[in-house]
N, C-alpha and C positions, 0 to 999 in steps of 0.2 A: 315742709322739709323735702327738699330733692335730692333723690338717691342716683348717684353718677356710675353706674355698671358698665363694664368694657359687656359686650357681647359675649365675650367666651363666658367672661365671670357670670352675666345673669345667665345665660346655660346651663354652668355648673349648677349655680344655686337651685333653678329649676330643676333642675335633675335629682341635685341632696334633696330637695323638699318633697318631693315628686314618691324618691325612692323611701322617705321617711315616714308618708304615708299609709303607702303600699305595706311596709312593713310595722308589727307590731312588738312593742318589749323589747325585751333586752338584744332581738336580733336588729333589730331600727337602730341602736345604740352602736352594738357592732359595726354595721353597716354602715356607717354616719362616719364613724372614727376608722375604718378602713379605706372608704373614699378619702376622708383627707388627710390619712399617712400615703397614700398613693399618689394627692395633688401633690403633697410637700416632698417627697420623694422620685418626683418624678423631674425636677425641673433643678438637680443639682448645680449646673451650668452656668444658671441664672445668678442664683447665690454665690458661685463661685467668684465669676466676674464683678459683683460690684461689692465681693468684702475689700474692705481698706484694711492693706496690711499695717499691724499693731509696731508701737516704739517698742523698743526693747523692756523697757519698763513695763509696758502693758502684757506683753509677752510673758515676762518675767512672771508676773500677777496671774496671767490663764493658767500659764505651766502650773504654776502650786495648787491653785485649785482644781485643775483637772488631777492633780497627782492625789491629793487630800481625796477628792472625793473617789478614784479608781483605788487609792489604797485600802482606804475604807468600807471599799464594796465587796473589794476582794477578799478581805480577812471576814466581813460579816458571812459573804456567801460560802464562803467557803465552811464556818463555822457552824452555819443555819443548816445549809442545805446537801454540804458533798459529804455521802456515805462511799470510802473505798470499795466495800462489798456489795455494791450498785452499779459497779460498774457505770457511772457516771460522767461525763467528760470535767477533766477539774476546771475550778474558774478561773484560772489565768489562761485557759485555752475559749474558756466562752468570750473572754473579753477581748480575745484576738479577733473575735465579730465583730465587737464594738468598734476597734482598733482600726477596721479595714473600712467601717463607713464614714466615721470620723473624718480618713486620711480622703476616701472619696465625696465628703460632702464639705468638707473644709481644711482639706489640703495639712491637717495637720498627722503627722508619723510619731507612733509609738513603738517604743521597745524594749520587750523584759532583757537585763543582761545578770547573770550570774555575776554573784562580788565573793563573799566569804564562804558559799557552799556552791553543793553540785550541781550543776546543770542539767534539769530534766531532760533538757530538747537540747542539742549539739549547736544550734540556729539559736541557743541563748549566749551561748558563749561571747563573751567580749571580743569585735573582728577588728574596730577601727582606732586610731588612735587615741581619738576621743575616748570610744568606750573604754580603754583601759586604761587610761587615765579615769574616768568615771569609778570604776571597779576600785581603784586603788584609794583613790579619795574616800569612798561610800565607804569604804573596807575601816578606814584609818578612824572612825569613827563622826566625820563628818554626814550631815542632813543632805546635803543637795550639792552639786557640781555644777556650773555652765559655761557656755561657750555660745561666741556670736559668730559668725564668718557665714561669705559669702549670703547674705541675705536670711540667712538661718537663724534662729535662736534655738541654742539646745541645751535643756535642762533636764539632767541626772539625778532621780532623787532614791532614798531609801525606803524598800519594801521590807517591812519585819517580817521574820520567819519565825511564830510561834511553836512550841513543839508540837504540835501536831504537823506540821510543816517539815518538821526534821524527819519528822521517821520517812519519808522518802529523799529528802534534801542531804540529810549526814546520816544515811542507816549506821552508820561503822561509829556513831559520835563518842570520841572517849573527854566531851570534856561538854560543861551547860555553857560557853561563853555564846551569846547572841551572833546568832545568821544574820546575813540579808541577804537579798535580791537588788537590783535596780529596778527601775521604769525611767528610760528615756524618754522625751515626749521634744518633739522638734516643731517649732512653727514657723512660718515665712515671718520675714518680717521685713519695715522699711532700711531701707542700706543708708 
């Protein structure tokens, strides 16, 4: 069997193997999975250029699962992990990390917009047409909103607001009818 290595690639590999050596346990391990979050991390560019953008249909189908799976993350972490008197950052602001590598490793944009309660951050508030037509839909008790234009695919879906969610979301709440949030999440798409 012949193994066909570009030059850089057998570099690299000598180097992983090289450094795997050198190092013993769990720091080899680390190391190993550090270098190559840094190869894959470093070469955004490359990925960029030769994603083929998705049908609307395909689009459609990432949106929900990306939304399924950030809503989901968000209520678990938030449920698991954030103590208010931790002084903690909450997780809809940790996943605005997520948000920004996302949009810079594959071009796709996310955005919380307030629908039936308050808006933590002023920069949630609904600015564009869209989103307040998003807002109002989400609001009416509809699941999800979308829109195609200009090469865009953009889909609006519903963030539940558990009550532990309210006591910052409706401090003043005189009534239990269910909150939401949005999450917009926008992808290129073929025109």
């Amino acid at each position: 069997m012949k193994l066909n290595f570009s030059p850089l690639r057998l570099l690299l590999l000598v180097g992983v193997i090289a450094g795997s050596f050198s190092i013993v346990g769990f720091a080899a391990e680390k190391a190993t999975k550090e270098k190559i979050c840094v190869e894959k991390t470093d070469s955004p560019h490359k990925q960029n250029s030769e994603q083929k953008l998705a049908t609307v249909k395909e689009a459609r189908e990432q949106a929900r699962l990306l939304h399924e799976a950030l809503h989901s993350t968000l209520l678990i972490v938030h449920r698991k992990y954030y103590r208010e008197d931790e002084k903690l950052p909450i997780p809809s602001s940790v996943l605005d990390d997520v948000f920004e590598e996302m949009q810079r490793k594959r071009k796709i944009q996310f955005r919380w917009i307030s629908v039936n309660a308050e808006a933590m951050n002023i920069d949630h508030e609904p600015k564009t047409e869209f989103e307040k037509r998003a807002a109002d839909v989400l609001s009416s008790g509809k699941k999800e909103f979308e829109q195609v234009e200009k090469g865009t695919y953009r889909h609006a879906g519903v963030i539940c607001l558990p009550s532990q969610c309210l006591k910052c979301h409706m401090p003043n709440r005189r009534s239990s009818a269910t909150r939401f949030a949005g999450l917009i999440i926008s992808l290129p798409v073929q025109k």
